[in-house]
N, C-alpha and C positions, 0 to 999 in steps of 0.2 A: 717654275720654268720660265725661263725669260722669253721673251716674243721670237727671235731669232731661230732658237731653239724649237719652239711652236711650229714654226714654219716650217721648218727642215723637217719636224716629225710627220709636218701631213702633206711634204713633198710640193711647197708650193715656193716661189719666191719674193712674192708679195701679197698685198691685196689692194684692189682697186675698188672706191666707190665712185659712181656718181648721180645724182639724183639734179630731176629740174623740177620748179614748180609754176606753176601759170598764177600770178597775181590776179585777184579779181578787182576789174576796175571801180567798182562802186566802192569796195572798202577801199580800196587806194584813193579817193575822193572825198571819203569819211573820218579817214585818221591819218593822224602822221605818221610814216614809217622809217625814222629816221633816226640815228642814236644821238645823245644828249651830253652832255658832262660840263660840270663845274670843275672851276683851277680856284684855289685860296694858298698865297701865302703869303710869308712876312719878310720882306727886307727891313735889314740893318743898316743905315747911311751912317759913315763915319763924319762926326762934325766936324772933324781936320783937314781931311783928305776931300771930302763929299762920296770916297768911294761907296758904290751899294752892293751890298753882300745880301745872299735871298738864303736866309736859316731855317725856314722852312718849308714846306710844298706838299700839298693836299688835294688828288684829283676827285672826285668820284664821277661814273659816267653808270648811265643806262645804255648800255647798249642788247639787251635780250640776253635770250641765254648766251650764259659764258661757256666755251664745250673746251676751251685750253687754258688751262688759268694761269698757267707759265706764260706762255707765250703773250696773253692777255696784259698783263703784270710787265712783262717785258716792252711790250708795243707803247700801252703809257707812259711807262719809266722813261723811253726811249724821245717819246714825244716831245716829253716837260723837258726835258735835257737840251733838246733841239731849240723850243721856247726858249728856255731861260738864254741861250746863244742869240736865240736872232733879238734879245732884248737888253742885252748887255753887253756883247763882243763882238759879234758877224755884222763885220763892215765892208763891201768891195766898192769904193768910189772911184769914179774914172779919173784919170791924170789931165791935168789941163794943158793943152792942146794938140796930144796924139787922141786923148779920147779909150785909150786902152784903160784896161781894168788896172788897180793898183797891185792888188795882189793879184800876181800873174802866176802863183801855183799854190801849193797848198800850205807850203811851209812860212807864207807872210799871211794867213788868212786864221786868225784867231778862232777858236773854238775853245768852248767849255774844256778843262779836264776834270780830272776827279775831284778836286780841293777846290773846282766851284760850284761843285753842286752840291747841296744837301740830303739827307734822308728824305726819299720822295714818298710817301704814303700814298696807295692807289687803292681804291674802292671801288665795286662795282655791284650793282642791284642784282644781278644775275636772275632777270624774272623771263622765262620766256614770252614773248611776243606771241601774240593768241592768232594776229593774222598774218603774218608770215610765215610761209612754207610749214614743214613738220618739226623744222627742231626750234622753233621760232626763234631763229639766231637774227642779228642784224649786224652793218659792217660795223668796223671798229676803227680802222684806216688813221686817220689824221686826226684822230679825235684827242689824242693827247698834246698835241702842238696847238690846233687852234684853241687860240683864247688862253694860253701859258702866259706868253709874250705881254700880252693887255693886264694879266695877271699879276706879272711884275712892274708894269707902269705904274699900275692904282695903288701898289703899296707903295713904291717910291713917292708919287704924290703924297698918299698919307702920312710919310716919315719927312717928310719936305716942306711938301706944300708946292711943290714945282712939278707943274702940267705937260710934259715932256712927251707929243705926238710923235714924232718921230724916230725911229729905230736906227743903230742901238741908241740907249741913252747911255752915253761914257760922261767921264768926268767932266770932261769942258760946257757937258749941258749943263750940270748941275750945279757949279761953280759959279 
């Protein structure tokens, strides 16, 4: 019986939960309550071009129990994706002497498509957290973005040797 169906049988039109929990400040003083994750992958630099292509992408995070693993899987994927843009294409520099942004909409404003991202592999511990609340979940939020970006810096250095702090690194950096 599908959910919808469930519902109509026992004459309801949804269901609502909500539950609070009160953190206790000594363990919040004693442990970190915070989710974690590693970014690993491999850029390809053309020695022609110097362009860098990322052929592989490997997350894994702790963040507590997983209670959606779709949507979990989805929020990472979604991340690195974001990374790998603000590290290779998302540029908005201001114009010299209006001071406006360059890309004034969306259609001059570069962004990842599908043919530059790779197969992103996402992992996760899914261990419940012992002092948070009852389902010992913890956020999961940004965690796929932060540290993508630095992810792809480090292997273009290693396929380089060129220290490139600054976002994005296009070709004229690596040139």
């Amino acid at each position: 019986m599908t959910f919808g169906r469930l519902l109509t049988t026992v004459g309801r039109s949804g269901i609502e939960a909500t539950q609070q929990t009160q953190l206790d400040t000594e363990v919040a003083e004693q442990y970190e309550l915070h989710s974690f994750g590693a970014h690993f992958c491999e850029v390809r630099v053309n020695c022609f071009t110097g362009e860098p292509r990322v052929t592989r992408f490997t997350t894994v995070v702790d963040a507590g129990r997983i209670v959606n693993a779709q949507a979990t899987r989805s929020q990472l994927v979604g991340g690195v994706i974001f990374g790998i843009g603000q590290a290779l294409l998302e540029d908005n520099p201001l114009e010299l002497g209006t001071g406006r942004l360059a890309a004034a909409n969306m259609a001059d404003y570069m962004v990842p498509v599908n043919a530059d991202i790779p197969d992103i592999d996402v992992h996760w511990l899914d261990r419940p957290d012992p002092y948070i609340g009852g389902l010992g979940t913890r956020g999961l939020g940004e965690l796929g973005t932060v540290g993508s970006a630095a992810a792809v810096g480090n292997a273009i250095f290693n396929a380089t040797g060129i220290r490139r702090r600054d976002l994005p690194i296009t070709l004229d950096k690596l040139l």
